[in-house]
C-alpha angles and dihedrals in degrees: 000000000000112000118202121212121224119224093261084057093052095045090050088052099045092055096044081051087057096041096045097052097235126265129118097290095064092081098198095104089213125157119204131209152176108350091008106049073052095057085046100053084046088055095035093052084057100032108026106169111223115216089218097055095030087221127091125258138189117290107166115110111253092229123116090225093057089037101055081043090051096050085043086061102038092054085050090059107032139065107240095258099058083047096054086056096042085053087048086056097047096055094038095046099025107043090240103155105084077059092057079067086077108089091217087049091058092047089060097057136101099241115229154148086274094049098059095050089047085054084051112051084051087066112153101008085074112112117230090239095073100025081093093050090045087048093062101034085057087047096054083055098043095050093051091044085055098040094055084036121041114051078064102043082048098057097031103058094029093064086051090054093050097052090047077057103058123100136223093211114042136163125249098270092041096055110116097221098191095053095034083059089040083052095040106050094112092058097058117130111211097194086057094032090233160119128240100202107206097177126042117226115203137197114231113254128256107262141157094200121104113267101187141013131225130182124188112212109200137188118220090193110139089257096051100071113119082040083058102050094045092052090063100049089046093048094052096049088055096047092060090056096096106214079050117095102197126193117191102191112171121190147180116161082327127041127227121195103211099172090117088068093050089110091073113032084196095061077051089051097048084040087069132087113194125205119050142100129308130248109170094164086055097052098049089041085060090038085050101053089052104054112093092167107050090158080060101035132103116192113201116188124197116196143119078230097232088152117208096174131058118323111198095039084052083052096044102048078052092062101039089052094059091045087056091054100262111147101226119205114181114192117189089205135349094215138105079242101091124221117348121206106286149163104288095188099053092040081052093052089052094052087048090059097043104277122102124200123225149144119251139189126236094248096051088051095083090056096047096048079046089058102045098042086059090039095236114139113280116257087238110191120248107253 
C-alpha cells in the first residue's frame, strides 16, 4: 500500500533531513535539492556527523579561501540570527579565531555582540594590518547597540532623575502647579471652587550641576563578554546626561578606571582585555575610594561573582557601602543571554545583606538604574 504524504508530511521530512545531517540512520529518506542540497552542504561543512563517534565534528576546511566562501554562503541561506550562532560554532568548534586576524576574513563576517568579544579577547595579538578592519566591525556593533538603546535610557533614567529632584517645600516660581493640584484633590472645597494645597509640589531647578553618581563595576573576565560590550554602550549614554557623573572601572586581577574614554564606547571597548582572573575585592576597594556622595551614588557591579580575591573583605565592602547610603546593584550578567553560571554562595551572601544578584537584559537596564537612583525596589526579573 502506497501512502501519500500531505504537504504538511513533506515539509516535516525535509526539515528533519536538514536537522539530522543525512546517511542511512536518519531514517527520514529524504532527498534534498536546489536551495536546500546548498543549506546542507553549509551545515554539513560545520556539523558533519562521523559514522565512528556518532557526534558530529568539524568539517569545514581551516583555509581562509573555503571559510570566507563558507560565511558568503551561509549569509545567502540563513536569516542573520542563525548565522550569528553558525559563526559562534565555527569559532568555538573550528578554532577559527586566529582566522578572524585576516582583514577579508572580518569583512565577511555577521557582525554581532559575540563578535566583538571574540575581537577582543584576541587583544594584542592582533596585527596592525586588520585593527582598522576590527575597529569598524566593533563600531558597526556598537552604533546599532546605541541607536536601539539610547533615546530610552535617555528618557528612563532622566525622569528618574527629575523627580529625585523635586522639593516639598518650594518656592513660588518653583511650584509645580499641575502635580501640587494632582496632590491636593482630597482637600477641594466645592462652596469656594477651590483647592486648599497642603503640600507644595516643586519642579526641580534648573541646574547644570550633577545631581547623581554611577559607577559601573565590570568584570573582564572571558565570560563576561556581551556584558562587557553593553557596559560600554550604557556607560557612554549616561555619561553624556549632564547632572549624571558617571564612572566605567573594569577589572580582572587589575583594575583599570576607563571613564576618561567614555566619550567613545568603542576606545572602552578597545581599553579592555578579556580573559583573566577575577578580583572582585580589588575592584570595590578602588569604586569605594572614589564615591564622595554615598547618599547620591549608585554602585552597579557586573560579575558572574567567581571571586579570586578575598571573600569576606568583598562581603564586607558590600556591606559597608550600603550602610553608607550607596544604592548596590549586582547584575550576573547584562545580556539577553540570561544567567550565566555563577557563584551561588557569594550571590547568596549579597542577597543576605540586601543585595540580590540577577541577570538582567538591556532593555530592562534603563528600568533597574530608574529604580535605584529614586530608591524604589528594583523590578528584578522572575528567574
Amino acid at each position: 500500500m502506497t501512502t501519500t504524504l500531505t504537504d504538511d508530511d513533506d515539509e516535516r521530512l525535509r526539515r528533519w533531513r536538514l536537522v539530522l545531517g543525512g546517511g542511512d540512520a536518519d531514517g527520514t529518506g529524504r532527498a534534498l535539492t536546489g536551495t536546500d542540497a546548498a543549506m546542507d552542504r553549509a551545515l554539513t561543512a560545520l556539523y558533519d556527523r562521523t559514522a565512528d563517534s556518532g557526534h558530529r565534528s568539524a568539517g569545514l576546511g581551516a583555509s581562509a579561501p573555503s571559510v570566507a566562501r563558507w560565511l558568503g554562503d551561509i549569509r545567502t541561506y540563513f536569516p542573520s540570527s542563525v548565522v550569528q550562532v553558525m559563526q559562534r560554532d565555527a569559532i568555538d568548534r573550528l578554532g577559527l579565531a586566529t582566522l578572524l586576524l585576516e582583514p577579508e576574513m572580518l569583512e565577511a563576517v555577521e557582525a554581532d555582540v559575540h563578535l566583538v568579544g571574540t575581537l577582543l579577547s584576541l587583544g594584542k595579538a592582533m596585527p596592525e594590518t586588520t585593527q582598522e578592519t576590527a575597529r569598524a566591525v566593533v563600531r558597526k556593533v556598537v552604533d546599532d547597540l546605541e541607536r536601539r538603546l539610547a533615546t530610552r535610557t535617555r528618557a528612563t533614567v532622566g525622569g528618574a532623575l527629575d523627580r529625585s529632584a523635586r522639593i516639598s517645600r518650594p518656592r513660588h516660581r518653583d511650584i509645580d502647579w499641575d502635580r501640587t493640584i494632582r496632590a491636593n484633590l482630597k482637600h477641594y472645597l466645592p462652596e469656594h471652587r477651590t483647592v486648599v494645597p497642603e503640600r507644595l509640589v516643586g519642579h526641580g531647578r534648573a541646574s547644570r550641576a550633577v545631581r547623581k553618581e554611577i559607577v559601573l563595576c565590570v568584570d573582564q573576565s572571558g565570560s563576561m563578554a556581551a556584558s562587557v560590550v553593553h557596559a560600554a554602550v550604557f556607560g557612554a549614554v549616561l555619561a553624556s546626561m549632564r547632572s549624571l557623573a558617571t564612572r566605567l572601572v573594569v577589572f580582572d586581577t587589575s583594575v583599570v578606571d576607563l571613564t576618561e574614554q567614555l566619550d567613545d564606547p568603542v576606545d572602552v571597548l578597545f581599553g579592555t582585555r578579556l580573559g583573566g582572573g577575577t578580583d572582585i575585592n580589588r575592584a570595590l576597594a578602588y569604586c569605594q575610594s572614589r564615591i564622595t556622595r554615598p547618599a547620591d551614588t549608585v554602585v552597579v557591579l557586573v560579575s558572574d561573582l567567581y571571586e579570586g580575591g578575598i571573600r569576606d573583605e568583598m562581603l564586607k565592602r558590600v556591606a559597608a557601602m550600603k550602610a553608607s547610603g550607596v544604592q548596590f546593584v549586582a547584575l550576573l550578567a547584562l545580556s539577553d543571554e540570561g544567567a550565566p553560571a555563577y557563584d551561588r554562595d557569594h550571590a547568596a551572601a549579597l542577597a543576605a545583606l540586601g543585595v540580590p544578584a540577577f541577570a538582567c537584559t538591556p532593555d530592562l537596564f534603563p528600568e533597574i538604574m530608574a529604580a535605584a537612583l529614586e530608591k524604589r525596589p528594583l523590578p528584578i526579573p522572575e528567574p
